[in-house]
C-alpha positions in Angstrom: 160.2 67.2 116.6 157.5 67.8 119.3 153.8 67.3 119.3 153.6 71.2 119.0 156.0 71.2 116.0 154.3 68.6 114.4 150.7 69.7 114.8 151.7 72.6 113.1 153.1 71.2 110.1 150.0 68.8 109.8 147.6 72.2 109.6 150.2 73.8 106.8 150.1 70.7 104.9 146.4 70.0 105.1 144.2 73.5 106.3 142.5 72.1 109.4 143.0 70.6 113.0 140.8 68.5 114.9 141.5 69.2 118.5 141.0 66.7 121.1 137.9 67.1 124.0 139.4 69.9 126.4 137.5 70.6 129.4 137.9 74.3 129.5 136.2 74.4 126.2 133.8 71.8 127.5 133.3 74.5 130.9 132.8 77.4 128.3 130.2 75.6 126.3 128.0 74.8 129.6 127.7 79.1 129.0 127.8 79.5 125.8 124.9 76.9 125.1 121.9 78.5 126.3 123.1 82.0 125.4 123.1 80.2 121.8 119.7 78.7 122.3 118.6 82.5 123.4 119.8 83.9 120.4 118.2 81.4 118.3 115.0 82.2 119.5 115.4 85.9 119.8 112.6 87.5 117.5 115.5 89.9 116.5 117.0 87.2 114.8 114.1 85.2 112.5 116.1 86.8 109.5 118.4 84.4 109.9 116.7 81.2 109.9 117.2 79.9 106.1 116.3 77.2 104.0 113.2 76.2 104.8 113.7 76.1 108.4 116.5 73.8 107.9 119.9 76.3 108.7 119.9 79.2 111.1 122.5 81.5 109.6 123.3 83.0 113.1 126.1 85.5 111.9 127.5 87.7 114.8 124.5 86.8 117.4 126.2 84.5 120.0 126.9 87.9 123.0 130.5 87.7 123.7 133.3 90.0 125.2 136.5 89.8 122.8 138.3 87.6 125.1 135.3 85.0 123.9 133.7 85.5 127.6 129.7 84.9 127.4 126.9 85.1 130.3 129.9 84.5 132.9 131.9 81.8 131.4 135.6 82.5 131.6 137.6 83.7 128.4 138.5 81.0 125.7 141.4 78.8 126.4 142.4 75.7 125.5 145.0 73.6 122.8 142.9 75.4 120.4 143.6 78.7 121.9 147.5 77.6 122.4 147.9 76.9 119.2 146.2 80.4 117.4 148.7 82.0 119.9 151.9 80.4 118.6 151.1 81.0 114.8 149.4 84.2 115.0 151.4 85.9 118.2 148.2 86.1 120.4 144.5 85.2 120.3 143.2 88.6 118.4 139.9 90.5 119.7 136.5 88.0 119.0 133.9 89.5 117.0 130.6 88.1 118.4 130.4 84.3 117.0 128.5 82.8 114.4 126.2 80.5 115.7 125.2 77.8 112.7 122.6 75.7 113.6 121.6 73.1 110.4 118.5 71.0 111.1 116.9 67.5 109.6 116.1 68.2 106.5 119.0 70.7 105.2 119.6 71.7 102.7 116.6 72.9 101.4 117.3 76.5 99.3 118.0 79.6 100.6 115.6 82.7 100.0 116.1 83.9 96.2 118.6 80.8 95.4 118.9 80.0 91.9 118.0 76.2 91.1 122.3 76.2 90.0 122.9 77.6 93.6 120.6 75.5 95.2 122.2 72.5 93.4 125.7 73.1 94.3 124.8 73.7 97.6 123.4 69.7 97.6 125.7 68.1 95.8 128.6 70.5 96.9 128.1 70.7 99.9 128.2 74.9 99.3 131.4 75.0 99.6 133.5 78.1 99.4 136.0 79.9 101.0 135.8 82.3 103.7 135.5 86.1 103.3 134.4 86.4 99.6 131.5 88.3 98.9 129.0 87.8 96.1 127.7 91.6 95.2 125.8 93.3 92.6 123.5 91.5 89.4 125.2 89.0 88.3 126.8 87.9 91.4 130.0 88.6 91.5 132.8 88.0 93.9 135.0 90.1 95.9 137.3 89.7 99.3 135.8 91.8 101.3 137.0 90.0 105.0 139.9 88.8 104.9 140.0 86.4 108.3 142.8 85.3 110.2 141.5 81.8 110.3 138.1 79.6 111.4 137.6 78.5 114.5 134.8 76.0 115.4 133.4 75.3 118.6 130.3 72.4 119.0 127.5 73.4 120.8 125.3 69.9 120.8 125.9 66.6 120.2 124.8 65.3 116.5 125.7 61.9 114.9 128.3 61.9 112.1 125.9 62.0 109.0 123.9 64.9 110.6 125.3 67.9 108.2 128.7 67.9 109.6 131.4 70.9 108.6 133.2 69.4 105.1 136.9 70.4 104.6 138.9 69.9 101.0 141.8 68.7 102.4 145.4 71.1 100.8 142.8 73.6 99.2 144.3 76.9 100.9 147.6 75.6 99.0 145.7 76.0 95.5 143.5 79.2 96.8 146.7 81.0 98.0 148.5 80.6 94.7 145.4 81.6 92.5 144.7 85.0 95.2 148.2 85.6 94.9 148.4 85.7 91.5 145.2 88.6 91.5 146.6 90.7 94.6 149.9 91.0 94.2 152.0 94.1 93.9 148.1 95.4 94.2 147.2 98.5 96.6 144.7 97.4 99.4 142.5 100.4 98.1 142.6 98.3 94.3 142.3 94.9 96.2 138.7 95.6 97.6 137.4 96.6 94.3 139.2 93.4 91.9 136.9 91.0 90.7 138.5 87.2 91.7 135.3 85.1 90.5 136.7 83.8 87.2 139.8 83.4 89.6 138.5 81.6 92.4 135.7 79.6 89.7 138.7 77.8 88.8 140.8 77.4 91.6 137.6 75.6 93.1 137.6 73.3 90.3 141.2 72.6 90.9 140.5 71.6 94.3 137.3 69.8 93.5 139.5 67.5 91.4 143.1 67.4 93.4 141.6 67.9 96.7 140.5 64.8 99.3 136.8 65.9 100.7 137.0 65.5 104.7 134.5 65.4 107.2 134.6 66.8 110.2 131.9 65.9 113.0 132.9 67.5 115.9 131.3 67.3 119.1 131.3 69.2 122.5 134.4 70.0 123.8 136.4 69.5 120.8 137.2 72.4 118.8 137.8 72.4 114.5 140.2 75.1 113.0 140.4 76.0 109.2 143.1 77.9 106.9 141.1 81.3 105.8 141.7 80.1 102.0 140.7 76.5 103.0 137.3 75.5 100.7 134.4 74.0 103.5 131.3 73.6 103.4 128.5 71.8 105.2 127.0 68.5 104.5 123.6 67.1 104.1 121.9 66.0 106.8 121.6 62.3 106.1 118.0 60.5 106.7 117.7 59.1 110.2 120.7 61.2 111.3 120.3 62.2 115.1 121.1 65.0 117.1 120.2 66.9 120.0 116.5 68.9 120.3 118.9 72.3 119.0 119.9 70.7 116.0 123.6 70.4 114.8 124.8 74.0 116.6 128.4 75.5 116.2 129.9 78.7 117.6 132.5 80.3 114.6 134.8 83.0 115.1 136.4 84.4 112.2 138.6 87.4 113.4 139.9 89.7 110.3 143.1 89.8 110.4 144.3 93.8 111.0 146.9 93.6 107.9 144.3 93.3 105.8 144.9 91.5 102.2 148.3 91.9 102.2 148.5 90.2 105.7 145.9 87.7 104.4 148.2 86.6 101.9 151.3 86.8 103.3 151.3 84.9 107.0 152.0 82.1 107.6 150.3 79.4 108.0 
């Protein structure tokens, strides 16, 4: 078995990959860190800073091509990159990233978070999986994107305890079965409309109680990539935690996967 083989049977069995510093990734971040720090601060953008100034939600703002290409950096590459290409056939079109940024002091509640929200979210570390919607009064849940997978990419430098990305180790194992069970034999014009919170209430408590809690704190050049049914969340930021002036700041890219549910619950891995 090769390095290859074996890398890939480490993110079936356990829903993520740490991948070592790579200095293309490390060359694309030189770019892709001020052109975060821009959108940060663009006006445009205030909406998303959350939680009492303590997460900057950032969907969709970071202003790259879909080859990943941003103010002149050259297009993604990488192990990371290698690796998406041998499991999904080729590095599909990049939405514009995600660009998280959690300060000192997170988590502090979101606007118009319950008190149980806003508890889960500290003690929880928010975690959830990927794609599923809450909609409507009660909230209720729904996939309404499902990804192809998560890709992470560090920004700035923060020490371990600074609000670093949390991963349930084997949850997309437990998620998959309990989707499966909803979806299956279902139309993709009846999946968008099927209500999976009961559903996915439970499979989270599976996990919560089978499932080893990981933490991830990646740094600059390295890059994190989750399973799409993999539970994560984000951490507190512990007291006296450092980072750099921008806060803990990570580029996602979550590409939907063009199959749609059925695709989503089907590929492997």
């Amino acid at each position: 078995m090769g390095p290859d083989d074996a890398q890939l049977l480490a993110f079936e069995r356990n829903g993520w990959l740490v991948f070592a510093p790579d200095p293309s990734l490390l060359h694309w971040g030189v770019h892709a860190r001020p052109a975060a720090r821009a959108a940060v601060a663009d006006p445009a953008h205030a909406r998303w800073l959350d939680c009492d100034g303590t997460w900057f939600v950032g969907v969709d703002v970071l202003p790259n091509d879909p080859r990943g290409r941003v103010a002149g950096s050259p297009p993604l590459a990488g192990a990371a990159v290698r690796f998406i290409e041998r499991c999904y056939g080729a590095l599909p079109p990049l939405h514009p990233a995600q660009v998280s940024v959690t300060y000192p002091g997170y988590p502090r509640p979101r606007r118009g978070e319950s008190e149980p929200a806003a508890r889960y979210r500290q003690v929880r570390d928010a975690a959830h999986v990927d794609g599923l919607r809450a909609i409507g009064e009660p909230r209720r849940r729904y996939l309404c994107e499902p990804h192809g997978f998560i890709l992470g990419l560090p920004l700035s430098r923060a020490a371990p305890k600074a609000s670093p990305l949390v991963v349930w180790e084997g949850s997309h194992h437990i998620m998959r079965a309990a989707f499966t069970g909803v979806f299956a034999d279902q139309t993709p014009e009846a999946c968008a409309d099927i209500d999976v919170t009961d559903i996915y209430v439970a499979a989270r408590k599976r996990v919560f109680e089978r499932c080893r809690r990981v933490a991830l704190p990646v740094q600059p050049g390295e890059a994190v990539l989750l399973h799409r049914m993999a539970l994560h969340g984000v951490a507190p930021w512990d007291d006296g935690a450092r980072a750099d002036p921008e806060g803990r700041m990570i580029a996602y890219f979550r590409p939907e996967m063009p199959g749609g549910i059925a695709q989503w619950l089907g590929a492997q891995p």
